[in-house]
PDB file with one MODEL, atoms N, CA, C and O in Angstrom:
MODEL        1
ATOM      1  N   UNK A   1      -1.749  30.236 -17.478  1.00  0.00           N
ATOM      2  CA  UNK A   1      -1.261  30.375 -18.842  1.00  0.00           C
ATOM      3  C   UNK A   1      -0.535  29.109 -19.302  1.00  0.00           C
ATOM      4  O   UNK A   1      -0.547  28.760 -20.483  1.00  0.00           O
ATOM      5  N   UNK A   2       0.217  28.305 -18.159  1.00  0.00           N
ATOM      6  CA  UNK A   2       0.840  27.541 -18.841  1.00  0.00           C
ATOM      7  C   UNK A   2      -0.177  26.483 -19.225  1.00  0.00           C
ATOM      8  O   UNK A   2      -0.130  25.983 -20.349  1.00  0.00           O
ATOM      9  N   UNK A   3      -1.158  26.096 -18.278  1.00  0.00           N
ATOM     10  CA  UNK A   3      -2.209  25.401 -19.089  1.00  0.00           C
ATOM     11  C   UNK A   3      -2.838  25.328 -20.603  1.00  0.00           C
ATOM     12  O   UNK A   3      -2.807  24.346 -21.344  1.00  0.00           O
ATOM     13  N   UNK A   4      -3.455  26.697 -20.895  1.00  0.00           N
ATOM     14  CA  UNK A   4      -3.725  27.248 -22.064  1.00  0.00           C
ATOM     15  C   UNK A   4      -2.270  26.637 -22.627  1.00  0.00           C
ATOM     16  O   UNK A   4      -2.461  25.633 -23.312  1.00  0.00           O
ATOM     17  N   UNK A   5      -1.297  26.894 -22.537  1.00  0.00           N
ATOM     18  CA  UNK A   5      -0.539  26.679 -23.723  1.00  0.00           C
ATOM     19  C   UNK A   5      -0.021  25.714 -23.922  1.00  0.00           C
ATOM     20  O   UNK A   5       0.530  25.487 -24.999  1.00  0.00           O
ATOM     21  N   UNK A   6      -0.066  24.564 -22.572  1.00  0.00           N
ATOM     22  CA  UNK A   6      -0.257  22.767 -23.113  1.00  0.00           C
ATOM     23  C   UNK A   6      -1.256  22.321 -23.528  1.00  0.00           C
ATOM     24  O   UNK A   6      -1.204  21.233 -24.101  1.00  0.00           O
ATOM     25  N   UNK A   7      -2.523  23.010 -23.380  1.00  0.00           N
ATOM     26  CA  UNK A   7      -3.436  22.608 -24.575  1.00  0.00           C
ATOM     27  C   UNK A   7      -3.332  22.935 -26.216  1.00  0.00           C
ATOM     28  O   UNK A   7      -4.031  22.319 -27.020  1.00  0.00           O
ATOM     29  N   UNK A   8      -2.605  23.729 -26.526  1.00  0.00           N
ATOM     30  CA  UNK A   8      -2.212  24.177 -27.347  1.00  0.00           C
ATOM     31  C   UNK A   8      -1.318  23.463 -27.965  1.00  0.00           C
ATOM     32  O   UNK A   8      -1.462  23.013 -29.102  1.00  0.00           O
ATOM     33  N   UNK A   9      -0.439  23.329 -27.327  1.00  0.00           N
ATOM     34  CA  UNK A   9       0.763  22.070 -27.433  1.00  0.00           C
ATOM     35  C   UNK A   9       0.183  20.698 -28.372  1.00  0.00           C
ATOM     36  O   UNK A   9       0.514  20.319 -29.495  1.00  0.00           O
ATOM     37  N   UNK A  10      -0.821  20.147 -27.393  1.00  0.00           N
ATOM     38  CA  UNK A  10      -1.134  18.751 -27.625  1.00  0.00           C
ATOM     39  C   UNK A  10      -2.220  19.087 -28.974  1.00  0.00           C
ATOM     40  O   UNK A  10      -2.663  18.138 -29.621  1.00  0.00           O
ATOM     41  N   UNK A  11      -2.546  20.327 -29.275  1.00  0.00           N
ATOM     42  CA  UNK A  11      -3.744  20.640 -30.637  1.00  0.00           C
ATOM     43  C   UNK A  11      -2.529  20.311 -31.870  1.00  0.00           C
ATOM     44  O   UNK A  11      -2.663  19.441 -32.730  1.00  0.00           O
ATOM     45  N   UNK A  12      -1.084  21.407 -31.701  1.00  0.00           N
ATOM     46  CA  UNK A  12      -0.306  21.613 -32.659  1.00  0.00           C
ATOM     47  C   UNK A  12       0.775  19.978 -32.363  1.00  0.00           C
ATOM     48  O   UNK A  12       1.714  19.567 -33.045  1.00  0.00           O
ATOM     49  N   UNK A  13       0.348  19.560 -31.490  1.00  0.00           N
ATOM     50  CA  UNK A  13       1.309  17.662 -31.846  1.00  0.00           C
ATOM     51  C   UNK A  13       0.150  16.835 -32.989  1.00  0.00           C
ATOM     52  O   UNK A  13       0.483  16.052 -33.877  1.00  0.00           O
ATOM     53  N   UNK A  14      -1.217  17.263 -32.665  1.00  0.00           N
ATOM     54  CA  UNK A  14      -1.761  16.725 -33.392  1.00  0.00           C
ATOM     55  C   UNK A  14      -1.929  16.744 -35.044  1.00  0.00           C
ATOM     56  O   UNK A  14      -1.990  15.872 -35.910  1.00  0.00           O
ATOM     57  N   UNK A  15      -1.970  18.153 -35.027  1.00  0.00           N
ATOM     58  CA  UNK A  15      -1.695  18.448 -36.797  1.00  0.00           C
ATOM     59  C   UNK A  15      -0.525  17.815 -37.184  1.00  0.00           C
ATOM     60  O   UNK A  15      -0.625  17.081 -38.166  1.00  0.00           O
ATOM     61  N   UNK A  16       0.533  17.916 -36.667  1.00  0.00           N
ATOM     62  CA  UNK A  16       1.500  17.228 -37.273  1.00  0.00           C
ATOM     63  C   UNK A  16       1.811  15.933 -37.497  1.00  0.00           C
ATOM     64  O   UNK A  16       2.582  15.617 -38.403  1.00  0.00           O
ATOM     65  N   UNK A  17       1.138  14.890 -36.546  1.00  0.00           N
ATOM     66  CA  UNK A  17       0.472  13.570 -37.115  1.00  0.00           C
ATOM     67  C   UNK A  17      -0.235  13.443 -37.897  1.00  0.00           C
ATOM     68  O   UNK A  17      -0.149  12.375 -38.503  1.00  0.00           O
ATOM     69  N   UNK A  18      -1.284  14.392 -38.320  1.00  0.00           N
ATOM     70  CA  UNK A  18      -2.363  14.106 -39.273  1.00  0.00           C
ATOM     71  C   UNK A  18      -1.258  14.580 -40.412  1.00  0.00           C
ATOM     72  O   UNK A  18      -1.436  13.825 -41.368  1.00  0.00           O
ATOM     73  N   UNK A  19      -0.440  15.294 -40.645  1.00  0.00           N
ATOM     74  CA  UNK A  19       0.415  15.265 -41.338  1.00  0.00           C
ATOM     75  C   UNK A  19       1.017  14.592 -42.195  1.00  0.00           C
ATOM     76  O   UNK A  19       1.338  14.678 -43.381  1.00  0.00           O
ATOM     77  N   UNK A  20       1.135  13.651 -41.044  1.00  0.00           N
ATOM     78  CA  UNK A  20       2.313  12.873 -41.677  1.00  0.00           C
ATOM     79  C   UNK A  20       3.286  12.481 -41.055  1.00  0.00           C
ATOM     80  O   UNK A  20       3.674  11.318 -41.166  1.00  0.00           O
ATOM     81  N   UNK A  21       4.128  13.730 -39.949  1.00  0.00           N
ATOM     82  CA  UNK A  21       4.919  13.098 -39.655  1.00  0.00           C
ATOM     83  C   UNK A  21       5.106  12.347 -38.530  1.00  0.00           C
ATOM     84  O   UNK A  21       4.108  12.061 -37.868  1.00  0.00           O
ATOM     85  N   UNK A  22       6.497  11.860 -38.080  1.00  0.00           N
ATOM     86  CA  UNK A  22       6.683  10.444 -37.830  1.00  0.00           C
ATOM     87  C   UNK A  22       7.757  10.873 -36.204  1.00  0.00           C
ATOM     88  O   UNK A  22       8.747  11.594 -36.083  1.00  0.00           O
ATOM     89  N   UNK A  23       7.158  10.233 -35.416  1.00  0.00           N
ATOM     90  CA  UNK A  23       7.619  10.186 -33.879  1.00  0.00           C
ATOM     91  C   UNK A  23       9.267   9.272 -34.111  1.00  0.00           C
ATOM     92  O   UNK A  23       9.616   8.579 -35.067  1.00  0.00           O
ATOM     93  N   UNK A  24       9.856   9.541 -33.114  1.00  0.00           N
ATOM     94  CA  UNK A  24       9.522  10.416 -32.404  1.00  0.00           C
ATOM     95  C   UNK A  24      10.175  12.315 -32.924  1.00  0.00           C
ATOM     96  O   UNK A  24      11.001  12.661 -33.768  1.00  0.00           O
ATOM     97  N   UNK A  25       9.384  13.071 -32.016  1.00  0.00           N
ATOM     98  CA  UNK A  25       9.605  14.393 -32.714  1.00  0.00           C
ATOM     99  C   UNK A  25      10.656  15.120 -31.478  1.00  0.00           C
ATOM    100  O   UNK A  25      10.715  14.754 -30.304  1.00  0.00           O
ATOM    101  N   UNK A  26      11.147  15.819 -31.876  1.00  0.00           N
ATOM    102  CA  UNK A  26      12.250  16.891 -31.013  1.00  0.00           C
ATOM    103  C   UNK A  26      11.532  18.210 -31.103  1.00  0.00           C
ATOM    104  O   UNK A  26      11.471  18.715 -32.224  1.00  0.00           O
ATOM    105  N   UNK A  27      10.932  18.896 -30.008  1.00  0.00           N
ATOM    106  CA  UNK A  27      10.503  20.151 -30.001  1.00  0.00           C
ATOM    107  C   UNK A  27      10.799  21.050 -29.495  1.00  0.00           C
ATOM    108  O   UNK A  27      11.243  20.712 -28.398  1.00  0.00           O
ATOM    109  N   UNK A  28      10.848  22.385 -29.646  1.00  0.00           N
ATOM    110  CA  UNK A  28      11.301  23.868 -29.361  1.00  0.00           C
ATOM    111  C   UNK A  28      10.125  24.362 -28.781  1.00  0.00           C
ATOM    112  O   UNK A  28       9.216  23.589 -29.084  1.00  0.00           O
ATOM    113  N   UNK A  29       9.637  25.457 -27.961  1.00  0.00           N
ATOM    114  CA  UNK A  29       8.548  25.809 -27.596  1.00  0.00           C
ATOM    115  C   UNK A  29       9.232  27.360 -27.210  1.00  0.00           C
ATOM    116  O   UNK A  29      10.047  27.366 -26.287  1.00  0.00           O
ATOM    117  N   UNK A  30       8.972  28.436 -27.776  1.00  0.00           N
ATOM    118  CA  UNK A  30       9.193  29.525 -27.435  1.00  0.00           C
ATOM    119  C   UNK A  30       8.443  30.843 -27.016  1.00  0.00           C
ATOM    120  O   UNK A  30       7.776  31.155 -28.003  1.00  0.00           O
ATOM    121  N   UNK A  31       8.273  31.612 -26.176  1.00  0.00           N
ATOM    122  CA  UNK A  31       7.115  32.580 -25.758  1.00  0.00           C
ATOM    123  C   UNK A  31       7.676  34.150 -25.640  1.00  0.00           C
ATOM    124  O   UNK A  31       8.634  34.452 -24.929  1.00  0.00           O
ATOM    125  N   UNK A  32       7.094  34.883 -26.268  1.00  0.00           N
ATOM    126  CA  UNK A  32       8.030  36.084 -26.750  1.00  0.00           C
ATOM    127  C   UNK A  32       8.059  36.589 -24.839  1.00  0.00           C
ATOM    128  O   UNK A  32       8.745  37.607 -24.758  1.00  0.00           O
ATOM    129  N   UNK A  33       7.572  36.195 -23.542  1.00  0.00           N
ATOM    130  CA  UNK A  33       8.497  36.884 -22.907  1.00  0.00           C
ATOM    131  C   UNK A  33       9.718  35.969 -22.894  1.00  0.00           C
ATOM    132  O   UNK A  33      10.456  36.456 -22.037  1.00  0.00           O
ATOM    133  N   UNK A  34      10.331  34.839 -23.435  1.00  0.00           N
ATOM    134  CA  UNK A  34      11.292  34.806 -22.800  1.00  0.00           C
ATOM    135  C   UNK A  34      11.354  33.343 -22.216  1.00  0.00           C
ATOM    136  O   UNK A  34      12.334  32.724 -21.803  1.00  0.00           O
ATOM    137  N   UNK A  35      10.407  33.071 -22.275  1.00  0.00           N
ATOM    138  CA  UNK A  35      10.233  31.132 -21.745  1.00  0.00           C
ATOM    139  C   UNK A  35      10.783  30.007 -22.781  1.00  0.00           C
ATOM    140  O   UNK A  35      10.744  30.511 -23.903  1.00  0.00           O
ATOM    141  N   UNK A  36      11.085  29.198 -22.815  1.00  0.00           N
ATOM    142  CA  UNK A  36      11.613  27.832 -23.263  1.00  0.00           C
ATOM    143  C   UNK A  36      11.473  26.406 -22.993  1.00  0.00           C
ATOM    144  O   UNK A  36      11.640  25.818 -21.924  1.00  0.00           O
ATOM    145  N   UNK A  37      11.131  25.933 -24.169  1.00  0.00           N
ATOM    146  CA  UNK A  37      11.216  24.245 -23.128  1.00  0.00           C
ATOM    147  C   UNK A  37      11.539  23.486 -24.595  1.00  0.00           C
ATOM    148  O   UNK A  37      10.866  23.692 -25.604  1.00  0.00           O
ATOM    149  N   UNK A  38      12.639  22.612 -24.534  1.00  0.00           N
ATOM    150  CA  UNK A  38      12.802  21.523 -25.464  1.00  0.00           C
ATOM    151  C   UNK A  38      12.138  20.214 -24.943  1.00  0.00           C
ATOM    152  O   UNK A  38      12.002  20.294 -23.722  1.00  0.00           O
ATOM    153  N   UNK A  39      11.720  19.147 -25.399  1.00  0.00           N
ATOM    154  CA  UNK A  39      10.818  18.285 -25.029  1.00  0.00           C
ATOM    155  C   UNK A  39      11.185  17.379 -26.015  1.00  0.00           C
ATOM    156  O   UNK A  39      11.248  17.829 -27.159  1.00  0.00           O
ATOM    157  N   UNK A  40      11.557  15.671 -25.755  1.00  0.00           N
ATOM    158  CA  UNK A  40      11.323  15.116 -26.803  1.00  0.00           C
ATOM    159  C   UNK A  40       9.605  14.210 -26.416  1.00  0.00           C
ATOM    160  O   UNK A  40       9.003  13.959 -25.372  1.00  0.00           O
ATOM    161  N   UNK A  41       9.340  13.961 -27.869  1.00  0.00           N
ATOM    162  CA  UNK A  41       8.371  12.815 -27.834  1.00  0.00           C
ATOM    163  C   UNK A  41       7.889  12.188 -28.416  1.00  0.00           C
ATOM    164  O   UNK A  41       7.423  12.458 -29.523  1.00  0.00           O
ATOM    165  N   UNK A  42       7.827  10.600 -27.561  1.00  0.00           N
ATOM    166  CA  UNK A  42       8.032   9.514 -28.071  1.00  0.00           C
ATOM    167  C   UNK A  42       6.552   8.571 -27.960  1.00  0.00           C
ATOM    168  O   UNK A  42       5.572   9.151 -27.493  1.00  0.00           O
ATOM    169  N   UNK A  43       6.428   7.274 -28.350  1.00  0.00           N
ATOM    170  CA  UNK A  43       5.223   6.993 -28.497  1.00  0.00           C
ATOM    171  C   UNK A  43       5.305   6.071 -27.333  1.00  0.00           C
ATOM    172  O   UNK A  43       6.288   5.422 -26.974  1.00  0.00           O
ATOM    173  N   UNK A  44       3.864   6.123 -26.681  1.00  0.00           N
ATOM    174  CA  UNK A  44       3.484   5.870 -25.160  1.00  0.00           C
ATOM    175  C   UNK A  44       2.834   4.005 -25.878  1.00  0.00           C
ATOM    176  O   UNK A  44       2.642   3.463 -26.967  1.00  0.00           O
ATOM    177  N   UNK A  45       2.720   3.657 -24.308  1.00  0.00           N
ATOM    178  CA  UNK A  45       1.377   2.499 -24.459  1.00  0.00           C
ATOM    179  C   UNK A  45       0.421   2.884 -24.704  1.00  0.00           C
ATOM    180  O   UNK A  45      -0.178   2.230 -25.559  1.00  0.00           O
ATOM    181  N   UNK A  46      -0.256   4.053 -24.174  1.00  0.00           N
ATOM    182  CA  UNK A  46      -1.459   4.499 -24.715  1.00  0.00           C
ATOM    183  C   UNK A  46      -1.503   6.322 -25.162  1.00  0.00           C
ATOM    184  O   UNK A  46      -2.631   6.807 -25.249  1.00  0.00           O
ATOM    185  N   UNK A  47      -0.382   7.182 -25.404  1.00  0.00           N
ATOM    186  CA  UNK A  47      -0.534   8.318 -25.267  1.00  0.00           C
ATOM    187  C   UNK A  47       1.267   8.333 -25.997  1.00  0.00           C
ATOM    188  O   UNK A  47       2.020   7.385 -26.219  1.00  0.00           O
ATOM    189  N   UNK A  48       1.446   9.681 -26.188  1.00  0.00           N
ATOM    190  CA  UNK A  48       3.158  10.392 -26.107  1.00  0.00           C
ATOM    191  C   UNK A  48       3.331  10.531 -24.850  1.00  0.00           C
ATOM    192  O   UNK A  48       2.535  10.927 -23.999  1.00  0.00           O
ATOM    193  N   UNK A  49       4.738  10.085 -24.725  1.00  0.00           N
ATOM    194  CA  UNK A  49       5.207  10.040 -23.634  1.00  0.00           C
ATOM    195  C   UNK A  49       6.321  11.580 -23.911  1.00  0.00           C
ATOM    196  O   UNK A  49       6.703  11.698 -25.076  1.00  0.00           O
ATOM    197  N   UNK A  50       6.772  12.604 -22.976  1.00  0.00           N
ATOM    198  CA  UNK A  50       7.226  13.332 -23.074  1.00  0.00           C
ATOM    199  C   UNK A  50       8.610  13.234 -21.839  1.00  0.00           C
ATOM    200  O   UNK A  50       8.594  13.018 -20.627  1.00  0.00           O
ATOM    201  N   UNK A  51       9.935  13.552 -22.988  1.00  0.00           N
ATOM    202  CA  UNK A  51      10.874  13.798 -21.763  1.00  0.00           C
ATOM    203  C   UNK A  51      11.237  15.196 -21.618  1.00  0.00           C
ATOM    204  O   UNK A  51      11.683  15.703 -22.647  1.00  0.00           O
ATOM    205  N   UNK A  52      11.149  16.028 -20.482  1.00  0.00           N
ATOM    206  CA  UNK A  52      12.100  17.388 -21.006  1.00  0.00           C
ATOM    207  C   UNK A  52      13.485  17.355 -20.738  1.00  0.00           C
ATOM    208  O   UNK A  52      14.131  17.067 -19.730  1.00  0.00           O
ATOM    209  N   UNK A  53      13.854  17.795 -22.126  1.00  0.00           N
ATOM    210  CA  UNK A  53      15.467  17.968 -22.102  1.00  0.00           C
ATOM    211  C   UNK A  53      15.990  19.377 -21.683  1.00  0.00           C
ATOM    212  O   UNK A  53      17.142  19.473 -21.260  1.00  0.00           O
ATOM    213  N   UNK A  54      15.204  20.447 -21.781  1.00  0.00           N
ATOM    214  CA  UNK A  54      15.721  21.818 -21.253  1.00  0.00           C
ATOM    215  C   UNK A  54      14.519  22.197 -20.889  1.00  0.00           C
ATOM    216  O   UNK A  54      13.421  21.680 -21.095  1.00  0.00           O
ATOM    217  N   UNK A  55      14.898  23.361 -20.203  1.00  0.00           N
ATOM    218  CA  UNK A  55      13.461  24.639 -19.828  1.00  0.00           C
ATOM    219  C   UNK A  55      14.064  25.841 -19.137  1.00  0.00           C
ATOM    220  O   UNK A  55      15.207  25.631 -18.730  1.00  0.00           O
ATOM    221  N   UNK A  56      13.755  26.610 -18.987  1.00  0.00           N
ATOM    222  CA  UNK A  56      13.225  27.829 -18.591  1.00  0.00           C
ATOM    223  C   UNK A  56      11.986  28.891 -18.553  1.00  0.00           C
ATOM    224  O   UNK A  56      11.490  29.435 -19.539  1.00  0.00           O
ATOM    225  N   UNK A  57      11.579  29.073 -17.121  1.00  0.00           N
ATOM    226  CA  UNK A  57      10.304  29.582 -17.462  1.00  0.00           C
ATOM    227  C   UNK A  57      10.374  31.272 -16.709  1.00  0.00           C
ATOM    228  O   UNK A  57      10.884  31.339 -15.590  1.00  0.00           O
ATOM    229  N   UNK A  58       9.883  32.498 -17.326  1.00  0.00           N
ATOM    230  CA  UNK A  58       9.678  33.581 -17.130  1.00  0.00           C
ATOM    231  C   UNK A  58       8.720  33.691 -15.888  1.00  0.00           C
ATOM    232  O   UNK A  58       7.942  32.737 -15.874  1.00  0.00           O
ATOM    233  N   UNK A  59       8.548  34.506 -14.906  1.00  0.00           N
ATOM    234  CA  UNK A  59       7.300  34.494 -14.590  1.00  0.00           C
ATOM    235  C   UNK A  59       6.733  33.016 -14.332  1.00  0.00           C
ATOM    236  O   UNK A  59       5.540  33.175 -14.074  1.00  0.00           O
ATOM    237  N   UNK A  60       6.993  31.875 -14.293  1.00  0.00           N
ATOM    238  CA  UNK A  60       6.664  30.717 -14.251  1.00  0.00           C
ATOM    239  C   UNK A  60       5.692  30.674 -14.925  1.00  0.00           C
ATOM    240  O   UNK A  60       4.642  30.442 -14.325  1.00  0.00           O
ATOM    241  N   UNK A  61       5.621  30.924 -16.774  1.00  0.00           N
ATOM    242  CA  UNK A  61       4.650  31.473 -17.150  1.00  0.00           C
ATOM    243  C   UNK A  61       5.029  31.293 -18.797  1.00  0.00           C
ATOM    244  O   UNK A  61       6.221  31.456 -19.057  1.00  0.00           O
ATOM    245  N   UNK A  62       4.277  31.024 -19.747  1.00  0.00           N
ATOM    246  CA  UNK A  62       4.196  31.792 -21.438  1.00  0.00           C
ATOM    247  C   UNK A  62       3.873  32.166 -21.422  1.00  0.00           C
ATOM    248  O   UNK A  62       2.984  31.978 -20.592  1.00  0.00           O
ATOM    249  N   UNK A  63       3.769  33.685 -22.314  1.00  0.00           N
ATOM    250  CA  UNK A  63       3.017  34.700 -22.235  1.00  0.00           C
ATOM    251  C   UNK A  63       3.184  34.064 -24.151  1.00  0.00           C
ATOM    252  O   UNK A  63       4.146  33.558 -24.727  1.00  0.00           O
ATOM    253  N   UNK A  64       1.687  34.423 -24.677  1.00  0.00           N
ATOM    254  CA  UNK A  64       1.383  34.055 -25.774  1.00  0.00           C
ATOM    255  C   UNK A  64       1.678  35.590 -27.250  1.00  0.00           C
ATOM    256  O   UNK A  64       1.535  36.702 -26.741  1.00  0.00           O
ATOM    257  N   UNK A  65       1.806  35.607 -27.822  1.00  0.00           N
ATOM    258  CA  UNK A  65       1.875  34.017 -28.819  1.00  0.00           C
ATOM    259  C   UNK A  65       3.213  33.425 -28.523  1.00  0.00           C
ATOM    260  O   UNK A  65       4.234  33.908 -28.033  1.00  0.00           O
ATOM    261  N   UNK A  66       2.836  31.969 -29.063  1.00  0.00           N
ATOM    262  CA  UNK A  66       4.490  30.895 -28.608  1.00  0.00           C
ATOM    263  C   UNK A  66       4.586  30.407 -29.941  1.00  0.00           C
ATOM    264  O   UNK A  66       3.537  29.949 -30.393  1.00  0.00           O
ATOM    265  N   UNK A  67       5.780  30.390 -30.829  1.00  0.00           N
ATOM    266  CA  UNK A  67       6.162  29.668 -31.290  1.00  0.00           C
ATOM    267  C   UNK A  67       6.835  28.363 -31.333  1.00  0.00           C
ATOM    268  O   UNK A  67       7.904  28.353 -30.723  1.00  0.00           O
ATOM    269  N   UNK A  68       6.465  27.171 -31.939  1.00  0.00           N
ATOM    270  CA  UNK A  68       6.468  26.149 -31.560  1.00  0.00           C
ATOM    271  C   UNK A  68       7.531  25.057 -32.779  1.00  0.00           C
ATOM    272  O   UNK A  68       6.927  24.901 -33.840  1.00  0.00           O
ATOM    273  N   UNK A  69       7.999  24.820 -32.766  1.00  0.00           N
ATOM    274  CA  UNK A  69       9.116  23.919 -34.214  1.00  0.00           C
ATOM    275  C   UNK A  69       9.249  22.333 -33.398  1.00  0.00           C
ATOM    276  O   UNK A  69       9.749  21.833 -32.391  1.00  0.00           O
ATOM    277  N   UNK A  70       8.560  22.023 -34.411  1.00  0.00           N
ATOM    278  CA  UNK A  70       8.430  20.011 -34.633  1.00  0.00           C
ATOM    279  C   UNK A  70       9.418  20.191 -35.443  1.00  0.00           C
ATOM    280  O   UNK A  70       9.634  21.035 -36.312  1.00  0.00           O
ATOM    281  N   UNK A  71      10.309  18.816 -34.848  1.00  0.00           N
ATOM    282  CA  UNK A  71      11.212  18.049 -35.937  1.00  0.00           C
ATOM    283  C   UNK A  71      11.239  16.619 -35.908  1.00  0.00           C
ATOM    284  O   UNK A  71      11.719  15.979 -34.973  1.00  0.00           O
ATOM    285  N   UNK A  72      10.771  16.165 -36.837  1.00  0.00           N
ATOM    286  CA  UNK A  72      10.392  14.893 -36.552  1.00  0.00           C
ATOM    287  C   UNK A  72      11.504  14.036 -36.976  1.00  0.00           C
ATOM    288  O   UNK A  72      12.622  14.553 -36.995  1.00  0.00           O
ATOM    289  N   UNK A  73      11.328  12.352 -37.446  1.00  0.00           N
ATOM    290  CA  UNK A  73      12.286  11.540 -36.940  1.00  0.00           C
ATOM    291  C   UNK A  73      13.291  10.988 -38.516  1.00  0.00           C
ATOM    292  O   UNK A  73      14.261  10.262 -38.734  1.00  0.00           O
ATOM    293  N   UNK A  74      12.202  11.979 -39.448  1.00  0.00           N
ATOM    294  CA  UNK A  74      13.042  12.130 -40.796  1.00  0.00           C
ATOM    295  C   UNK A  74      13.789  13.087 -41.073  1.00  0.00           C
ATOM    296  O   UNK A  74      14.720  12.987 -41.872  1.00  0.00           O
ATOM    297  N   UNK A  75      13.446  14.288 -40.369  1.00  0.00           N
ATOM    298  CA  UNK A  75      13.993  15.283 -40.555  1.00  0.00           C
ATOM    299  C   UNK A  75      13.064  16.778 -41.111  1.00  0.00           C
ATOM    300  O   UNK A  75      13.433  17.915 -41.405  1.00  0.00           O
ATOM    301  N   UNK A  76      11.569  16.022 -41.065  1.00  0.00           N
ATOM    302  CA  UNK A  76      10.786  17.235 -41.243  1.00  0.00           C
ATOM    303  C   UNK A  76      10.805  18.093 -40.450  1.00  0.00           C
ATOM    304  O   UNK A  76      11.272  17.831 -39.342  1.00  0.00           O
ATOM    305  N   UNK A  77      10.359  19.285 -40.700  1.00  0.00           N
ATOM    306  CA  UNK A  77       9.966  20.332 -39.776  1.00  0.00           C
ATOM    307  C   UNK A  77       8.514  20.875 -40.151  1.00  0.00           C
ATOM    308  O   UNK A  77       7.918  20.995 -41.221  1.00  0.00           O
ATOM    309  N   UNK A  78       8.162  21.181 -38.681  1.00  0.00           N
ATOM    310  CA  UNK A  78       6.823  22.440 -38.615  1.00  0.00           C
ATOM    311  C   UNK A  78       6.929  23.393 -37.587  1.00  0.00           C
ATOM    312  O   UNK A  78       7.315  23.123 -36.450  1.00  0.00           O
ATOM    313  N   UNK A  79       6.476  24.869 -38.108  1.00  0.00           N
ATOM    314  CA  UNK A  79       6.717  25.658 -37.516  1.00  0.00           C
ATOM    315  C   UNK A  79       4.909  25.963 -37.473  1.00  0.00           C
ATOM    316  O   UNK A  79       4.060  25.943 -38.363  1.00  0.00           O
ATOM    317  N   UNK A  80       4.828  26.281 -35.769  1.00  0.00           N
ATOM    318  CA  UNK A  80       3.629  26.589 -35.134  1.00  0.00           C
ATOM    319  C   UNK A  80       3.382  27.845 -34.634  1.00  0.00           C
ATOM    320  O   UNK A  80       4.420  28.386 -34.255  1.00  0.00           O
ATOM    321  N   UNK A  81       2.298  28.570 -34.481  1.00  0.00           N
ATOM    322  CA  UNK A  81       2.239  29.593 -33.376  1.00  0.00           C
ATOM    323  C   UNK A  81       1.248  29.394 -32.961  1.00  0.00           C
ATOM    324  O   UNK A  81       0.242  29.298 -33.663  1.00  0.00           O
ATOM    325  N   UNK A  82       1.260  29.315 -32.097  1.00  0.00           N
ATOM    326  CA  UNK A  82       0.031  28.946 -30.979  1.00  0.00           C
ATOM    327  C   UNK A  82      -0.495  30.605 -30.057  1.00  0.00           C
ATOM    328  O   UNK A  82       0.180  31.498 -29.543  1.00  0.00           O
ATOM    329  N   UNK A  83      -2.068  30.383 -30.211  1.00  0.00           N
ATOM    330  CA  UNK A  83      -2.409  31.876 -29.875  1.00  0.00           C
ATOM    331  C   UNK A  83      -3.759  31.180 -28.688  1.00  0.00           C
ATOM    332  O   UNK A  83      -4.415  30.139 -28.724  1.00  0.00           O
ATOM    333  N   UNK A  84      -3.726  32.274 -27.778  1.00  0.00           N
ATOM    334  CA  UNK A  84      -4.833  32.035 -26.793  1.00  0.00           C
ATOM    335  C   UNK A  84      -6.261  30.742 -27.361  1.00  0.00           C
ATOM    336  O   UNK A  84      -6.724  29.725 -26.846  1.00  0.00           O
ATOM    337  N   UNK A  85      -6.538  31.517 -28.672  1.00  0.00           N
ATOM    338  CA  UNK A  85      -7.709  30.187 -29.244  1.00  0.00           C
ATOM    339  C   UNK A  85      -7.293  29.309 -30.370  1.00  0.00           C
ATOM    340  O   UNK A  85      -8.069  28.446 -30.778  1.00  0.00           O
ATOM    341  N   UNK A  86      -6.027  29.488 -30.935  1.00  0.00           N
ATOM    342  CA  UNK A  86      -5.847  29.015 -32.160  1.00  0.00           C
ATOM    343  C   UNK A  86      -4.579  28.379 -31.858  1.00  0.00           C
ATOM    344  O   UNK A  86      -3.877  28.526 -30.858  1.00  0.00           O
ATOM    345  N   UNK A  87      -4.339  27.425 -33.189  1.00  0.00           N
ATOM    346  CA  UNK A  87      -3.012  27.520 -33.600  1.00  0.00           C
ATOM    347  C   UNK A  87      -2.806  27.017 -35.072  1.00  0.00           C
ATOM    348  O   UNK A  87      -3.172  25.974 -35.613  1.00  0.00           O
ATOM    349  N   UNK A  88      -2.080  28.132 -35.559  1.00  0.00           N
ATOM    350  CA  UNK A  88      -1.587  28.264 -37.089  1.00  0.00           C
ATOM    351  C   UNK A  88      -0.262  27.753 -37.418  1.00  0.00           C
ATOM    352  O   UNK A  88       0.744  28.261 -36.924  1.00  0.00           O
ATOM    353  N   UNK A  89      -0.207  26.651 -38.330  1.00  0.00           N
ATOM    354  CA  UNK A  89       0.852  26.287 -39.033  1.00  0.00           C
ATOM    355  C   UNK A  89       1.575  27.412 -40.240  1.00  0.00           C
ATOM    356  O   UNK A  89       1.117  28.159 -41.105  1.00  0.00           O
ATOM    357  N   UNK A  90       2.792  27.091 -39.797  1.00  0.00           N
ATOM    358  CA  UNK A  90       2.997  27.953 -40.916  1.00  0.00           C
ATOM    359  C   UNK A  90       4.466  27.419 -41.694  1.00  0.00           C
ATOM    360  O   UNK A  90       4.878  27.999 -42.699  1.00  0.00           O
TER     361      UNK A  90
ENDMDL
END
């Protein structure tokens, strides 16, 4: 599961570049059992580079749907939910 939901991750970092907004971003990652991870990220030599600043994991596990909140380096926000095949901005 946690796979599935770093792919998910890196789908919903992407909308938010095509966006617009602007690295580096501060993120929330939440999973209704109960999991957490703050993450910042910043721009790589060739990729985002990711630091984690917090976590906790349930089950060593997300259980889906996860809500997801970008804050980027102006002060935008996006709020995500990320689902087994999708993920919807909202």
């Amino acid at each position: 599961m946690i796979e599935e939901c770093g792919s998910r991750m890196a789908e919903a970092l992407e909308i938010c570049l095509k966006l617009g907004m602007k690295l580096p971003f501060t993120v929330a990652v939440v999973g209704v059992n109960g999991s957490v991870i703050a993450v910042r990220y910043t721009e790589g030599p060739c990729s985002l580079d990711c630091d984690v600043l917090a976590e906790h994991f349930k089950d060593s596990q997300f259980q889906m749907p996860v809500n997801m909140m970008v804050v980027d380096a102006a002060g935008e926000a996006a709020r995500l939910v990320l689902q087994n095949n999708s993920v919807t901005l909202n």
